[in-house]
Structure formats: structure tokens, C-alpha cells
N, C-alpha and C positions, 0 to 999 in steps of 0.2 A: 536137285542134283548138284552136288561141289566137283569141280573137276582140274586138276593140277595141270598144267600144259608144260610140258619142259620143253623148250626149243632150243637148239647145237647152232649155231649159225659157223659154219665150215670156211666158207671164202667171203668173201666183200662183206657189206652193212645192212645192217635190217633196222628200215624209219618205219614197214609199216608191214602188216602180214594180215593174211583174210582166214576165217576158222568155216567149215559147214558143221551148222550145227540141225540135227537129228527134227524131221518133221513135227514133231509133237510138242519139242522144246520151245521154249521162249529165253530169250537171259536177261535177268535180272541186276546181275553185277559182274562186276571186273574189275581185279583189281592187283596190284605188284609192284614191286618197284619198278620204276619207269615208263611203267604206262602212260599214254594220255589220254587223248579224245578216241572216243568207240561208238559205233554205230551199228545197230542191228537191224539189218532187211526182215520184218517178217514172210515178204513174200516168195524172196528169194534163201530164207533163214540162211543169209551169211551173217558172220557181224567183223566187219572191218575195226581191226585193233592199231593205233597209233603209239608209236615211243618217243618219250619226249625228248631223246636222245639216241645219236648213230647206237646201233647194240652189233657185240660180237661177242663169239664164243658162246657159251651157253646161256640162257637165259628162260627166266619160268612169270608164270603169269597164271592168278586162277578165276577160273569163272563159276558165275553160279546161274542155276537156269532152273526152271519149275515147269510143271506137267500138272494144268487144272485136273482135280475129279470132280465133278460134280455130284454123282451120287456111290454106294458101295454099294452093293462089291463093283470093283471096276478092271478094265484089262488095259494095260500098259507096256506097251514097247519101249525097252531103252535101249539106245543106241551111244557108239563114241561120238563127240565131238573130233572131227578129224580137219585136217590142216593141207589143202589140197597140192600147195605148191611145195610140200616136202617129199622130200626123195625115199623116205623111210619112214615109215609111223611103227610105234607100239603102243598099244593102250590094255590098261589093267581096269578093270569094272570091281568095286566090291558093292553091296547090298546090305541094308542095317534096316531097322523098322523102329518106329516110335509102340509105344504101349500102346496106342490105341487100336493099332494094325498089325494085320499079318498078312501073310503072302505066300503064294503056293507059286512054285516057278515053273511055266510047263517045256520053255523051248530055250532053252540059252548053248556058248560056242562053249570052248576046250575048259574046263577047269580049272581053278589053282587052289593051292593051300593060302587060310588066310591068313596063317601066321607073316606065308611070304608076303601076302598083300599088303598086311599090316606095316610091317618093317619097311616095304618100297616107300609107302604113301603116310613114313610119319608127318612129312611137314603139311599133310595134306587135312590132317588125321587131330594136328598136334591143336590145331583153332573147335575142334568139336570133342571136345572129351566125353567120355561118357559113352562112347558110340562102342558097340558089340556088335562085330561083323557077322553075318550067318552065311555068306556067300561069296564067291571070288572069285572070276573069270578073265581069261585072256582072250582076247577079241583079235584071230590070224587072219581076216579078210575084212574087206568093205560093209559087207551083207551082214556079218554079224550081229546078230540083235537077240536083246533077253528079254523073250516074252513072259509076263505074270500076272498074276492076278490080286488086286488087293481086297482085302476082307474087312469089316471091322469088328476090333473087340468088343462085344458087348458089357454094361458093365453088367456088373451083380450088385445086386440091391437088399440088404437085411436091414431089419428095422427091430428094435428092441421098445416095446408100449409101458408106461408106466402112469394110469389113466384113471381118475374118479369120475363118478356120472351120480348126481344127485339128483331126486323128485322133490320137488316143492309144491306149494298149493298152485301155483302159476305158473312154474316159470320148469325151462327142464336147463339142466349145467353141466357141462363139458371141460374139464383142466386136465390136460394131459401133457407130457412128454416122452416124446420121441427120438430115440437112440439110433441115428443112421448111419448103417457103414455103405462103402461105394468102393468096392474093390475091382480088381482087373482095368477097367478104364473109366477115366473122371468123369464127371458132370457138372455144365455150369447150370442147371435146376432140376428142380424134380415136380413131379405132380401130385398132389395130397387130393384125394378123391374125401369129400366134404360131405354127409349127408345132408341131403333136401331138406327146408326148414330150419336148417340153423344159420344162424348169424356167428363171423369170425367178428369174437372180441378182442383178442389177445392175438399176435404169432410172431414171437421172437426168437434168434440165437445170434451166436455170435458170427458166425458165419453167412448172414442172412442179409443182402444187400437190399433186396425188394422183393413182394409179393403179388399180383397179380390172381384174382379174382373174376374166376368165370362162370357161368351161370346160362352156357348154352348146351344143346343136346350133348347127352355123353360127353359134359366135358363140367359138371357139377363139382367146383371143388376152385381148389387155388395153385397156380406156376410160382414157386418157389424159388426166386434167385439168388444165388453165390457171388460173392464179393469175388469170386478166381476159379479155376478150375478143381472141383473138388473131389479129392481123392483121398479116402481115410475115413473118420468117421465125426461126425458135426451131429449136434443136439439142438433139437426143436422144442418148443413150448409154443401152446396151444391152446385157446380158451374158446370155447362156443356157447351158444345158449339160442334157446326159444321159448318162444311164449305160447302159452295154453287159455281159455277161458275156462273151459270144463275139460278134466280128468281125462282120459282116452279110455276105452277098456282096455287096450294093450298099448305097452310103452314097446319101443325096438330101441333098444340100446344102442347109441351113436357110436359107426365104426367107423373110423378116419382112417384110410389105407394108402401106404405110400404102393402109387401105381409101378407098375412092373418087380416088386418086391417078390423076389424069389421065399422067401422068411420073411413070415411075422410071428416073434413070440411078445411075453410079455402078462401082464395083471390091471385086471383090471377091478375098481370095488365101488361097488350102489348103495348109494344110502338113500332113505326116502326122509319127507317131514314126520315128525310125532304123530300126527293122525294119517298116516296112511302106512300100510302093510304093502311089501312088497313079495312076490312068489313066482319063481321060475317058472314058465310056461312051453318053456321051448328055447332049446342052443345047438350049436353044430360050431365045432370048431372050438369050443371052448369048454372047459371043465370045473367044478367047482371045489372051492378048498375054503381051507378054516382062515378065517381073516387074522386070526392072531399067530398065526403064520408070515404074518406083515406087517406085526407088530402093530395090528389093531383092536383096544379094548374096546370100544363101543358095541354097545348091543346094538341089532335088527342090521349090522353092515353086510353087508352082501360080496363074497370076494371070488375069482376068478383067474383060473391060468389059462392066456389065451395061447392057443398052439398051432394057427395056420391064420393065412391073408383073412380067407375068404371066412372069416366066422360070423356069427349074429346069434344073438339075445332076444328074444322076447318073454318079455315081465307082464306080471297080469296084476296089478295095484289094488287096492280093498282100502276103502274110507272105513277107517275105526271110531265107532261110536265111543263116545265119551262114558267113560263108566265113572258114576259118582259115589262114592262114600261120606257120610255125613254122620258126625258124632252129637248129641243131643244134648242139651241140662235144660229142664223145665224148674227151674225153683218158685214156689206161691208161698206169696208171705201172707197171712191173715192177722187182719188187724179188728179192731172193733167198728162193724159195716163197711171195713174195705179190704180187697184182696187182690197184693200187688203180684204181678206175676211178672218172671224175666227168662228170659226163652237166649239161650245160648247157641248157637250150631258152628 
């Protein structure tokens, strides 16, 4: 809470003035011209204001004071800061919310227009730019108070997949990238749910300060941290791999999902080695298309538009015998009692 204090001082001098500020508050700062030493009671939540000089006539001083939440949603009383030893108080309340929050307001005093608020409280107004009032009250009594309640924005989470998955005689490979937008409100990480058995090789962006690797119940995968609060959209890259000694009958195609994503779309395309055939056995969530749709000429690739979080693949592999063709020349020379012979393949 920022709060403007305009004080009139009528007759004699004012070295030193006492505020009551609102049960819930604490103040952080203070600060005007000619202020000096301030001291705030939490017990008795006054805070005793000094001026480094006699003051007359009008004079203003602003505070600023904070109101812990510890968890959302949460309900909050705010009240004036009031000024006991004056003979006349008026105070004007406006209301604003960062992106993260919002606020449902259930009990507040008499109304104002915020254009009026705006205008009263530019020098108040003129250190926070940026700020878009939703709310404006004038506070006629002591009792006064706006009761609400804070909510948080949740963000939204899409993820755009752009993803190869190879078979090898041993080994299974994972190279992907990850298109993530984070709208409505930031995040400083995310969680990439990691399939079981694989090892992170790779996981970079530009936006990516550190990773964190976990590997307890329901929680298989890696915390993704932000170099800042990220809001917009940041790209991931992504390498995995595991080792096999013998073949599986069924492969399950590695789905890397970013946790709470509302949207997952994306492509994804399988290739296997030269001696092994790969064959759909079963998907959900995913459909299959021409891979030179992707601008891929390789034969035996396997290619995929995925279209929800929750999809999965399973591949059923076939070890291809080697088929040999063999071209032949026998030539036999005959000689007199000898017969050379030279065999070609």
C-alpha cells in the first residue's frame, strides 16, 4: 500500500506528528521532504513521524506499508492510515492489481469515480506508472474498511513439440525441441515430466538458468529454471537416451510433457537402424501423416502429428534377416593334365 499524507498545519509548528496505521499493516517506508527519524510500534501500530525542521502550513509525506499473504486465495482488510491528533481527516483509497492477481471486493464505504481519484492522487500516482485503477472509495468514518479477497492468476501453459525418436541395435534416442508459451501470468520454472529410463543428455535455451533433476515418486522428470520471471514464449532443447541389451517386443515412444500444459501440439518422426522394421501397434493422441510433409525423403521414417498432452505410441519392432543376392562366374581353363579353375561372386 502507497499512501500520500497531506497535512494543513493551521496555527503554531509541527517538529513531530503520530499516524494509526490499520492492524494488518506494517510500514516499510517513509519518506518527503523534511522528514527525519520515524519509528514504528508494531504493538501499538503507531509510527511516530519526525521533521527535521519547525513545519507550517501545508505539508505531505508518503508512506508505504505491506500486508503479508502467505497463501491464495486470501481475504484482506484495508483500512486508512489516519492521523489521531487532527481535527479533520479525509482519505481517498484506490485499488490496482499486478497480472498475477485479482480481486473480488465484497464490503467496501461510499464510492468514487476513478478518474476523480486519479487526478486527486497524481503526485501519489506520478512514482508508479503504469498503474490502472479498477476501484475508488472515499472512506466518511473511522470504521471504514474494504474488505477482499485476492485470487491468483493462474498461468497457461502451451507447448509446441518438434521431436525425433530413433532405434538403434542398443541404444533408444531422444532430440527434441520445445516451443513454450506462458501467458496470463509468469513463471520462474516449469516441470518437464521425463520418461522412466532415460538419461537427460542435453537441455538447453536461452532462457534457462538451471535444471534440477528429480527422480522421486510422481515427480520423474526435471525443474526447469528461468534466468527472470517468464512470461512469453522461450524455447527448449532436449536430448535423452537409454540403453537396451536386447530389443523389447514393444518400444513406447518417449513423451516428454510439460506439466500443467493446457496444449500440447506438435510432430514427431521414428526412425529405426537398417536391420530393424518398425510398426504401429497402438497410439492415442497422436495421428499419422506422410513424412515428406516435413520435408522428409528417407525411406522406412515414421512421422506423426501429435494433438493433446496426454498421448503415447507404442511400436512393435521386427529384426529383418538379411537377404543375400550373389552374382556368380565359374571360368575352368583346361590345359594339358591341368584344369584351372577361378570362381568369381
Amino acid at each position: 500500500c502507497h499512501h500520500l499524507v497531506r497535512l494543513k498545519i493551521a496555527q503554531g509548528e509541527l517538529r513531530e506528528f503520530t499516524a494509526l496505521i490499520p492492524e494488518a499493516m506494517s510500514v516499510t517506508e517513509i519518506e518527503g521532504e523534511g522528514i527525519g527519524a520515524w519509528r514504528f510500534d508494531p504493538a501499538t501500530h503507531e509510527v511516530h513521524i519526525k521533521t527535521k525542521t519547525p513545519r507550517t502550513g501545508p505539508f505531505s509525506c508518503r508512506l508505504r506499508t505491506q500486508i503479508p499473504l502467505d497463501t491464495l486465495p486470501a481475504q484482506v482488510e484495508v483500512a486508512a492510515v489516519r492521523i489521531p491528533d487532527a481535527e479533520r481527516e479525509r482519505w481517498t483509497m484506490g485499488l490496482h492489481t499486478s497480472d498475477s492477481v485479482y480481486i473480488s471486493v465484497d464490503e467496501f464505504p461510499q464510492r468514487m469515480n476513478v478518474d476523480d481519484f486519479t487526478r486527486d492522487a497524481a503526485a501519489l500516482l506520478h512514482c508508479r506508472s503504469g498503474v490502472q485503477l479498477q476501484h475508488a472509495y472515499r472512506f466518511l468514518k473511522a470504521e471504514d474498511v474494504v474488505k477482499l479477497q485476492v485470487h491468483e492468476v493462474k498461468p497457461e501453459i502451451q507447448a509446441v513439440e518438434r521431436s525425433s525418436f530413433s532405434v538403434a541395435d542398443d541404444r533408444f534416442a531422444y532430440n527434441g525441441q520445445l516451443q513454450i508459451r506462458i501467458a496470463k501470468a509468469g513463471l520462474f520454472s516449469i516441470f518437464l515430466d521425463v520418461p522412466e529410463g532415460y538419461d537427460i543428455d542435453v537441455l538447453q535455451g536461452e532462457d534457462v538458468s538451471h535444471w534440477d533433476e528429480k527422480k522421486e515418486e510422481k515427480e520423474e522428470g526435471v525443474q526447469v529454471h528461468f534466468r527472470k520471471k517468464m512470461l512469453g514464449t522461450t524455447t527448449l532443447h532436449l536430448m535423452l537416451s537409454s540403453t537396451f541389451d536386447e530389443l523389447p517386443e514393444d518400444i513406447i515412444a518417449p513423451r516428454v510433457q510439460v506439466r500443467n500444459a493446457s496444449k500440447h501440439t506438435g510432430a514427431l518422426l521414428v526412425a529405426a537402424a537398417r536391420m530393424i522394421r518398425l510398426a504401429v501397434r497402438e497410439r492415442i493422441g497422436i495421428s499419422e501423416m506422410e513424412a515428406a510433409t516435413l520435408g522428409i525423403k528417407q525411406k522406412g521414417v515414421l512421422a506423426f502429428r501429435i494433438l493433446q498432452p496426454a498421448w503415447s505410441l507404442k511400436l512393435s519392432p521386427e529384426a529383418i534377416e538379411p537377404r543375400i543376392v550373389a552374382d556368380f562366374l565359374h571360368v575352368a581353363a583346361v590345359n594339358d593334365g591341368l584344369v584351372n579353375h577361378t570362381h568369381m561372386f
